[in-house]
TIMI-645589 format. One line per 8 residues: for each residue x, z, y of C-alpha. Coordinates in steps of 0.1 Angstrom, whole numbers, plus 5000, padded with zeros to 4 digits. Each point is the difference from the previous one (the first is absolute). Last residue first. Layout:
% residues N
X Z Y ~ ...
This chain:
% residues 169
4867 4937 4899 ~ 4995 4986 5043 ~ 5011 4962 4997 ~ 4975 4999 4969 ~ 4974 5019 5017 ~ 5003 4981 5032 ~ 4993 4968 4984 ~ 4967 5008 4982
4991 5015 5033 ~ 5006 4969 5019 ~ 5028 4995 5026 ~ 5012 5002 5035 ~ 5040 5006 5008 ~ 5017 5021 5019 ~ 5011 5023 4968 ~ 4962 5003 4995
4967 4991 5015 ~ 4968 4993 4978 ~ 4973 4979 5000 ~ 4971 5023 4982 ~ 4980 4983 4969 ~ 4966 4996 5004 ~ 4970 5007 4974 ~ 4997 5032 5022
4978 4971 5024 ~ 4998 5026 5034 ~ 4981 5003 5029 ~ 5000 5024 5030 ~ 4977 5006 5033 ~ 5007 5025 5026 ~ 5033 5018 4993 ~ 5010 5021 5028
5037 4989 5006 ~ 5031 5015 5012 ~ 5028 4979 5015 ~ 5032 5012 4997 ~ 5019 4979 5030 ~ 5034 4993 4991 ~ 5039 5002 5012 ~ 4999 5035 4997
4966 5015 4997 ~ 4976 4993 5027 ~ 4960 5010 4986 ~ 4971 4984 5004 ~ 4965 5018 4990 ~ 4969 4991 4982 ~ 4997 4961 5008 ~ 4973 4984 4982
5009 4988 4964 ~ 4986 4969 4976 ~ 5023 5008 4970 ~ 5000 4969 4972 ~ 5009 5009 4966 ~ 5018 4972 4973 ~ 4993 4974 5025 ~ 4984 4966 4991
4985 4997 5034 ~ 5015 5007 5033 ~ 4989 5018 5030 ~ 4999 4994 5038 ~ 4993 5031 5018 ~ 4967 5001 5018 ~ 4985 5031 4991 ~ 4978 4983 4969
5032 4979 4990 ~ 5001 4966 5016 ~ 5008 4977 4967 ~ 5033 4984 4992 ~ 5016 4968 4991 ~ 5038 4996 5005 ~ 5007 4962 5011 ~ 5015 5014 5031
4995 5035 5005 ~ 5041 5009 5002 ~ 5008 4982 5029 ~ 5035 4991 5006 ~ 5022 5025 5006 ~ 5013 5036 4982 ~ 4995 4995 4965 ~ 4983 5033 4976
4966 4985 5007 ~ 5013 4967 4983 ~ 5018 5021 4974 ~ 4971 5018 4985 ~ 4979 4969 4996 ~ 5025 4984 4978 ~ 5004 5030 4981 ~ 4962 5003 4996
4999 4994 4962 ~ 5008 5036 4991 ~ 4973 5015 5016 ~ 4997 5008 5040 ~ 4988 5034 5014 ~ 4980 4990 5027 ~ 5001 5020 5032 ~ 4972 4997 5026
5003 5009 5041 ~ 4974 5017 5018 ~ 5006 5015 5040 ~ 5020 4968 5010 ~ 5021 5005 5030 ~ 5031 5015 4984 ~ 4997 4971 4969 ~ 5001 4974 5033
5026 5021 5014 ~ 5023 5000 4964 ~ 4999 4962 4994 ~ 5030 4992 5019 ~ 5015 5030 4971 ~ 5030 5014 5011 ~ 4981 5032 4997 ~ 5002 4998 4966
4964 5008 4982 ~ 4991 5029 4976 ~ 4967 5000 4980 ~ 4982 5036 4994 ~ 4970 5000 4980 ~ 4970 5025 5008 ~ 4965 5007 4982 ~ 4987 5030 5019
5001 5019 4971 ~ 5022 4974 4981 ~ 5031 5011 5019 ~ 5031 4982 5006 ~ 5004 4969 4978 ~ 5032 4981 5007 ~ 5016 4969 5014 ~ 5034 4991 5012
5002 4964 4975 ~ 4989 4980 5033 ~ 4993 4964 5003 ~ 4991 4990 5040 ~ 4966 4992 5010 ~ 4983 4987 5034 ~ 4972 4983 5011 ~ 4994 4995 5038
4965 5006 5007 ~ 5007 5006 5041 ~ 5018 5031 4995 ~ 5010 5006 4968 ~ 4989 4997 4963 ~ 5013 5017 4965 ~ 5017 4995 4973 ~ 5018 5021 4977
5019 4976 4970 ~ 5008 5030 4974 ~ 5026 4996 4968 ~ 5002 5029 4980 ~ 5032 5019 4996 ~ 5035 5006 4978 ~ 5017 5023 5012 ~ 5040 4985 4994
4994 4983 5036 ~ 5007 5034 5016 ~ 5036 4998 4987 ~ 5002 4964 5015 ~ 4987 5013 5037 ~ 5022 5028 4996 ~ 5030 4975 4992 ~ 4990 4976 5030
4993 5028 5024 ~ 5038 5013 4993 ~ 5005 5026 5025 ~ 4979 5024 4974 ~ 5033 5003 4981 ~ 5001 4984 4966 ~ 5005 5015 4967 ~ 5008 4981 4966
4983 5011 4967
C-alpha cells in the first residue's frame, strides 16, 4: 500500500476512485427554461422521513446558477447501458440535449426514460462544502424498473455491475 500526501489532488482523487459508486445525471431548469444536467456519481439518501437525497455539484460547474435558481431538480440513477449518456452530461461544451429525448417532469425538470430510479426533488436546503454545493433534496415523485442493472463508476472508469464485480473479487 503506497501513501500520498494530501498535496497530491490527483492521487487522492485516484484513491477515492477505488469506491465504487452509482452513476447519477441531476437535471434541472434555469432562468428563462434553460435545461440543464451534468453526470454526478456524489449522491446519497439522507432521510426517508421526510424523503431526502443529497447530490453534490462542482462549483466550476457553468451550469451551477441555473441549478441555484431552480427550486426542483430530478436525479436519474442510470443502468448499465447508459455509459454513452453518462459521458455527454459528464463533457464540458457543446450542448448536451441534443438528440436526447426527455419528458417535462411534473415540477418542470426535464426527465429521462429508461432509468433504473428517477428522483423528481424540490430544493430542501443548499449547502457550500469545499469546492461543491451539497444540495439537499425533498423527494417529490420517484420511479423505479428494479429489473435494471446500476452503471457503475470505478477506478475512473464507468462500467456494468456484472463488470464491476469481476474487476472488484
Amino acid at each position: 500500500m503506497s501513501e500520498s500526501t494530501l498535496q497530491d489532488v490527483r492521487e487522492l482523487r485516484s484513491a477515492l476512485g477505488l469506491f465504487a459508486t452509482g452513476v447519477t445525471i441531476v437535471t434541472a431548469t434555469g432562468p428563462d427554461g434553460v435545461r440543464v444536467g451534468v453526470t454526478a456519481n456524489a449522491f446519497t439518501s439522507v432521510s426517508l422521513q421526510p424523503p431526502l437525497v443529497l447530490v453534490g455539484l462542482s462549483r466550476k460547474l457553468r451550469s451551477l446558477p441555473d441549478f441555484g435558481a431552480s427550486d426542483h431538480f430530478a436525479v436519474h440513477v442510470l443502468a448499465e447501458d447508459h455509459g454513452p449518456l453518462a459521458w455527454r452530461f459528464a463533457a464540458t461544451g457543446g450542448d448536451k440535449w441534443e438528440g436526447v429525448e426527455y419528458l417535462w417532469g411534473e415540477n418542470g425538470s426535464p426527465t429521462f426514460a429508461d432509468m433504473a430510479a428517477v428522483f423528481e426533488c424540490r430544493k430542501y436546503a443548499v449547502h457550500a462544502a469545499g469546492d461543491h454545493d451539497l444540495y439537499i433534496g425533498e423527494v417529490l415523485r420517484f420511479s423505479m424498473d428494479p429489473t435494471r442493472r446500476p452503471l457503475i463508476f470505478h477506478g475512473g472508469r464507468m462500467t456494468g455491475l456484472a463488470a464491476a464485480e469481476d474487476e472488484i473479487s
